[in-house]
C-alpha positions as CSV (number, residue, x, y, z in Angstrom):
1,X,-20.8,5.8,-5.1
2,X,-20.1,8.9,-3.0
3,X,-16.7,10.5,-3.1
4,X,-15.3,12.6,-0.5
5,X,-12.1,14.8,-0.5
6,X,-11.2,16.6,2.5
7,X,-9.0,17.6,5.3
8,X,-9.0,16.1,8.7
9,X,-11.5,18.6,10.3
10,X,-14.2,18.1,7.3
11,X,-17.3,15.7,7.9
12,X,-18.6,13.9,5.2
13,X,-21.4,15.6,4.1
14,X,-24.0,12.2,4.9
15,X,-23.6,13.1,8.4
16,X,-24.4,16.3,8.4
17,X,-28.0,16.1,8.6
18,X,-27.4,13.5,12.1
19,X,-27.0,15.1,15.4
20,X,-25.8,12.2,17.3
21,X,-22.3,13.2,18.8
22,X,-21.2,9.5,18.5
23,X,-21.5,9.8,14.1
24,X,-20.6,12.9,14.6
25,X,-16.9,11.9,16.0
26,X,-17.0,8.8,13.7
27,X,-17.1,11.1,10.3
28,X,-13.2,12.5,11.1
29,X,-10.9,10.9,8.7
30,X,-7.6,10.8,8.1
31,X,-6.0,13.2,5.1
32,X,-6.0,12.5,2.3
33,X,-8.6,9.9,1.6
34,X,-11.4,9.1,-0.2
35,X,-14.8,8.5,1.2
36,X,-17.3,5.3,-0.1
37,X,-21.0,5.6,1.0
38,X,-22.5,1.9,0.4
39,X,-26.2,2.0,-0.9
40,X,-28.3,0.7,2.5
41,X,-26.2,1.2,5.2
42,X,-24.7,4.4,6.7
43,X,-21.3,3.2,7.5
44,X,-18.5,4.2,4.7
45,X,-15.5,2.7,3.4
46,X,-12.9,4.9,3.8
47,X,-9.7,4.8,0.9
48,X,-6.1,5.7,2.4
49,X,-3.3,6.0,-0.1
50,X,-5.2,4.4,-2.8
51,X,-5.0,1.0,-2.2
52,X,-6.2,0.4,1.5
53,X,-9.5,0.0,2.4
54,X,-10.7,0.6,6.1
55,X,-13.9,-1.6,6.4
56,X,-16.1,-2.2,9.7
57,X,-15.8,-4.7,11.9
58,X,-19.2,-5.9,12.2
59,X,-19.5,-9.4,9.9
60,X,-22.7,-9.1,8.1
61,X,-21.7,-4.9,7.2
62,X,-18.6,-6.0,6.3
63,X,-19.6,-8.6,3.5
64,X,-22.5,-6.1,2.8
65,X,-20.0,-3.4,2.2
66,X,-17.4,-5.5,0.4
67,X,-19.4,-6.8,-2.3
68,X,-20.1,-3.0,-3.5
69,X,-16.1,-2.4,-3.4
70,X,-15.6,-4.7,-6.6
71,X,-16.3,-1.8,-9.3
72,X,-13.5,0.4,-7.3
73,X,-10.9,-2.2,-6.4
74,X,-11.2,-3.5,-9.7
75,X,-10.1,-6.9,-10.9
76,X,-6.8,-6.2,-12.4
77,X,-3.2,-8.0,-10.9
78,X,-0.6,-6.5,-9.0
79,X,2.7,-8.2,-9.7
80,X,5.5,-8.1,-6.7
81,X,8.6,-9.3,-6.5
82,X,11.5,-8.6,-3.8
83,X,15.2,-7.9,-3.2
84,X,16.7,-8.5,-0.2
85,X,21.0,-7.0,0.5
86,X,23.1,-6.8,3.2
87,X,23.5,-2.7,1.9
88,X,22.6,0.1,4.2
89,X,19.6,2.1,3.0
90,X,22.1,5.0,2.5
91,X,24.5,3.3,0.1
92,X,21.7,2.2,-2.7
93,X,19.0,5.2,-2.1
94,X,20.7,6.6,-5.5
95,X,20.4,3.3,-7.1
96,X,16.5,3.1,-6.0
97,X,15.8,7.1,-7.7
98,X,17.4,6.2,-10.7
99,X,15.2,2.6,-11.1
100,X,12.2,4.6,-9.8
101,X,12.3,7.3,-12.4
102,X,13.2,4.7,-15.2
103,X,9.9,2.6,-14.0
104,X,7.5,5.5,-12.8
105,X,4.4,2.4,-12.7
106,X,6.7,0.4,-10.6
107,X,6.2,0.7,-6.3
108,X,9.3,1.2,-5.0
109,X,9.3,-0.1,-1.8
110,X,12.5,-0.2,0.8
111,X,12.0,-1.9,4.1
112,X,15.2,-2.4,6.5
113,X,15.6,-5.1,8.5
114,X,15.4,-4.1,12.4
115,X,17.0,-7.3,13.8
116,X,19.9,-7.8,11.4
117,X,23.1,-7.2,13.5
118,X,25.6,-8.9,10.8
119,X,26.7,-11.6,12.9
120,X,24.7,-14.4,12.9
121,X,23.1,-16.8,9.9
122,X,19.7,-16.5,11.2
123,X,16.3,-16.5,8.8
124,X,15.9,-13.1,10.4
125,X,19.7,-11.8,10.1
126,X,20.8,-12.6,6.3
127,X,19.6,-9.4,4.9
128,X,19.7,-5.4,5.9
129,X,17.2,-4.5,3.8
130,X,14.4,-5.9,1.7
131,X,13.2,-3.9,-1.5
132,X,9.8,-4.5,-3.1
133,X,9.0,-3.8,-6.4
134,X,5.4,-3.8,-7.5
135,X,2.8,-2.8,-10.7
136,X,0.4,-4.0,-12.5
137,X,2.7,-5.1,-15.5
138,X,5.1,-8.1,-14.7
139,X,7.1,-7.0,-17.5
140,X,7.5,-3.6,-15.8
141,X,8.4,-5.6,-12.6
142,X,10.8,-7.5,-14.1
143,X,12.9,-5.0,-15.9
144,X,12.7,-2.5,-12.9
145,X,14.2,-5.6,-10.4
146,X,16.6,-6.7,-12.7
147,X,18.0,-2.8,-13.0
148,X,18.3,-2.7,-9.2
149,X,19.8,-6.0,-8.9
150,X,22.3,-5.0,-11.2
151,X,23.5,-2.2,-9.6
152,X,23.1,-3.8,-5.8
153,X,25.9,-6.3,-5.9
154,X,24.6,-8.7,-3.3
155,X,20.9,-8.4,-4.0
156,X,19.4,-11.4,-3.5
157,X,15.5,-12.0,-6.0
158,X,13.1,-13.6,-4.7
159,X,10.1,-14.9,-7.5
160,X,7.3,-12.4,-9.4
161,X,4.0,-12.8,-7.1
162,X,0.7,-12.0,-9.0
């Protein structure tokens, strides 16, 4: 596999050698990411944040292309579990950097709610925001959920996923 590190103006260095203006245009990628040449074809995967794989379009590059990602996505579980409060994001940001920097493997993740208006018991009003908590150890999971729903006196769990 072919890594790439580079800035939005670099090329990745497969495409160098073509002159078509087309792969030429195609070779810009977003900053930072990480660039996967699959053996036989010339398209690569590129890797945002870590975790999100842009693959082609095209069916039969696409399953071509996904069956080399197993060695680099690896076959290990991401456990996630959810919070959801009636709290503005304001009033439990302090809450969220103290769990965070107890559980550094846990993903902190806070998501508000654009169509709560506090009125109504709708599916889509009961809850301001919605925290998600994930890692690769449910353990981890669980102790950082419980340590924000203990501080967040409304906070509402929802189960572990794996």
């Amino acid at each position: 596999t072919f890594l790439f590190q580079g800035n939005h103006d670099e090329r990745i260095a497969c495409f160098l050698d073509l002159s078509l203006v087309a792969l030429d245009r195609m070779a810009t990628f977003p900053h930072p990411s990480r660039i996967l040449v699959t053996p036989d074809t010339w398209v690569p995967t590129v890797v945002v944040n870590k975790n999100i794989y842009v693959l082609p379009g095209v069916p039969r590059l696409y399953r071509l292309m996904l069956s080399s990602l197993a060695e680099d996505v690896g076959s290990g579980s991401v456990f996630t579990s959810s919070l959801y409060t009636r709290a503005f994001e304001s009033d439990i940001a302090d809450v969220l950097a103290s769990v965070q920097e107890r559980f550094p493997h846990v993903a902190i993740g806070s998501y508000p709610n654009v169509h709560y208006v506090g009125v109504r018991n709708t599916p889509e009003d009961v809850h301001r925001v919605r925290l998600s908590f994930s890692g690769d150890s449910e353990d981890a999971v669980q102790r950082a959920v419980s340590a924000a729903a203990q501080a967040i006196p409304d906070a509402q769990e929802t189960d572990v996923f794996v």
